[in-house]
C-alpha positions as CSV (number, residue, x, y, z in Angstrom):
1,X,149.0,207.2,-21.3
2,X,148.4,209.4,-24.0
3,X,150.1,208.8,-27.4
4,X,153.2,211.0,-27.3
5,X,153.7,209.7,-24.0
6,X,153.9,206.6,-25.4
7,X,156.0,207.2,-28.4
8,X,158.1,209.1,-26.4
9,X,158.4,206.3,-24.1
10,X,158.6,203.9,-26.6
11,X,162.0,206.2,-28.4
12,X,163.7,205.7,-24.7
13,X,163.3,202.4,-25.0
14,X,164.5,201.4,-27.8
15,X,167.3,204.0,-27.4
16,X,168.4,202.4,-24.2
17,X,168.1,198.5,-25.2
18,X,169.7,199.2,-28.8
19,X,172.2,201.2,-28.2
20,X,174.7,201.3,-25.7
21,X,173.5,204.5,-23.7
22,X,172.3,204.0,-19.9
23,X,170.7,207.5,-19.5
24,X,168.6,208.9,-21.8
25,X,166.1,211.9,-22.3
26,X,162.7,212.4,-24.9
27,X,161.2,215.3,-25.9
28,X,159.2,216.6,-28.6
29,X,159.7,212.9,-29.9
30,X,163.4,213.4,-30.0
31,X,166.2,211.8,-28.6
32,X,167.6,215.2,-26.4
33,X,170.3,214.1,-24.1
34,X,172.1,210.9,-24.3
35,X,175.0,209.4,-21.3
36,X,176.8,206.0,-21.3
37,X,178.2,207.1,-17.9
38,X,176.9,204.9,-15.0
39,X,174.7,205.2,-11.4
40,X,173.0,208.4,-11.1
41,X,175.5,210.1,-12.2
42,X,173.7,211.7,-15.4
43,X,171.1,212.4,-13.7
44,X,172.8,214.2,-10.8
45,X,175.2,216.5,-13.1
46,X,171.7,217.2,-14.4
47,X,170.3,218.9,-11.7
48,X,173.3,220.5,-11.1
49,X,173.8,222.0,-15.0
50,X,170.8,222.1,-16.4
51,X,167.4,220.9,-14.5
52,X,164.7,222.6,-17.1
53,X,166.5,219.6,-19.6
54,X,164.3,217.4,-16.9
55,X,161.3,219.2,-16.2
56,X,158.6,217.6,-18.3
57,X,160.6,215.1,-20.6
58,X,160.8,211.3,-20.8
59,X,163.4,209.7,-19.5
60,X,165.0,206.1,-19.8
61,X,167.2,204.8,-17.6
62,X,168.6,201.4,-17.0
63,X,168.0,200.8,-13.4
64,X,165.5,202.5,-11.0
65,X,165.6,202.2,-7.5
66,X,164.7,204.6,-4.5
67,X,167.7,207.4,-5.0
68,X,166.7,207.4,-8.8
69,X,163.4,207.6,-8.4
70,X,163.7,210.3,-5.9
71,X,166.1,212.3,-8.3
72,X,163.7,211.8,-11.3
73,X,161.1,213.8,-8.9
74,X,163.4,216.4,-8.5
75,X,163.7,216.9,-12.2
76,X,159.9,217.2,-12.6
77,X,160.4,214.0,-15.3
78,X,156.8,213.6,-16.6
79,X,157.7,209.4,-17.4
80,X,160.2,207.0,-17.0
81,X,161.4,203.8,-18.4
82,X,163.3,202.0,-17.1
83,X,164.9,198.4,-18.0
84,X,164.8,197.4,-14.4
85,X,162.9,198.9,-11.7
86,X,162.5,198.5,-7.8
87,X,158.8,198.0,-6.4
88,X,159.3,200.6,-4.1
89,X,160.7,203.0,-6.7
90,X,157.7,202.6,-8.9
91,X,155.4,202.9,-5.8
92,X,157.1,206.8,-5.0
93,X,157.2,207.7,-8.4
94,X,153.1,206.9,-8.8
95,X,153.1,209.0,-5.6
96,X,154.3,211.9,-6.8
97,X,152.9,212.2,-10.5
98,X,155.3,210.6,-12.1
99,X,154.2,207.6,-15.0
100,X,156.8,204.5,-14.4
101,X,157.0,202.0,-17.4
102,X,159.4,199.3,-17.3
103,X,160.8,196.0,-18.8
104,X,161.3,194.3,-15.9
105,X,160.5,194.8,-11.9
106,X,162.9,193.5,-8.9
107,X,162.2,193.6,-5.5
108,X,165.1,195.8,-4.3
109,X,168.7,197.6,-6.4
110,X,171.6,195.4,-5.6
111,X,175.1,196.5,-5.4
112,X,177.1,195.7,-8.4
113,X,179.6,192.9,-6.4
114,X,175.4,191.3,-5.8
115,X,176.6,191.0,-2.6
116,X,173.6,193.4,-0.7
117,X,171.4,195.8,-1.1
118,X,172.1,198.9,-2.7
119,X,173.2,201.1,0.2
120,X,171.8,204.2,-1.0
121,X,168.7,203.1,-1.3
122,X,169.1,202.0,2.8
123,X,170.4,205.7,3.3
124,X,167.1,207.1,1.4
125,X,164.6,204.6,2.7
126,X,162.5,207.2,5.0
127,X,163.2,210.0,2.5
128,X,160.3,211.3,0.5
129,X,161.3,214.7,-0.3
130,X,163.4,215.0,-3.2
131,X,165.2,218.4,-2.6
132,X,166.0,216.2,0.7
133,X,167.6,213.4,-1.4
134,X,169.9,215.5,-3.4
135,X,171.2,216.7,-0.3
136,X,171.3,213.4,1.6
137,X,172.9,212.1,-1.8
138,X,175.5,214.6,-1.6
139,X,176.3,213.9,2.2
140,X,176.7,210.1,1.1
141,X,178.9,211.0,-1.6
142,X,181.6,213.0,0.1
143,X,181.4,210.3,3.2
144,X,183.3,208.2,0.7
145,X,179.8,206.0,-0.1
146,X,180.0,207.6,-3.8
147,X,176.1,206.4,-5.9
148,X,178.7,206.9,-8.7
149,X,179.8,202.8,-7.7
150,X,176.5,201.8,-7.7
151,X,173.5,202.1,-9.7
């Protein structure tokens, strides 16, 4: 990792664990987008709005599973750090060119009740292509499924 990278990862960090943001993007060693809203919501009304804020930048994130991970690919993030991360997520994300960093790894997402498995990640688990994802994400959202519940 070169030194911006690090810095920048280093900002996302520290803006994520000290402040009370879940979603957050570096640039230029900045602080460009901020969201306290929850799931992959940021991310998607990202893609949707505004994907050149992605392409290339830093982001942090709280937790990183498959459908994030996926999403973050889509965005053409350069690096991502993340409080929490899924094996598998950082396993896709290597894959595809993008630098994971992390606080902590877990085996799998959970759902928020800790009662099973994140159940988008399920949905996603064959999924590789990201352009795929956003559309398989969208399915699962208007089926009622909503990632919006989940992270």
């Amino acid at each position: 990792m070169d030194a911006a990278t690090y810095k920048a990862v280093n900002r996302a960090r520290v803006a994520l664990t000290r402040g009370e943001k879940t979603f957050v993007i570096v640039g230029e060693n900045k602080l460009l987008y901020h969201s306290d809203k929850r799931g992959l919501r940021p991310l998607l009304e990202l893609i949707d709005s505004d994907p050149s804020r992605l392409e290339g930048s830093i982001v942090g994130d709280r937790i990183v599973g498959r459908a994030a991970a996926l999403l973050l690919i889509r965005g053409r993030v350069k690096a991502v750090f993340a409080q929490l991360i899924a094996d598998e997520a950082i396993d896709l994300l290597q894959r595809h060119g993008v630098l994971p960093t992390w606080q902590e790894t877990i085996p799998y997402v959970v759902e928020r009740d800790m009662t099973s498995r994140y159940k988008l990640d399920l949905y996603l688990k064959e999924v590789e292509d990201p352009q795929r994802a956003v559309a398989m994400i969208r399915e699962y959202q208007e089926g009622g499924g909503g990632p919006e519940s989940s992270e």
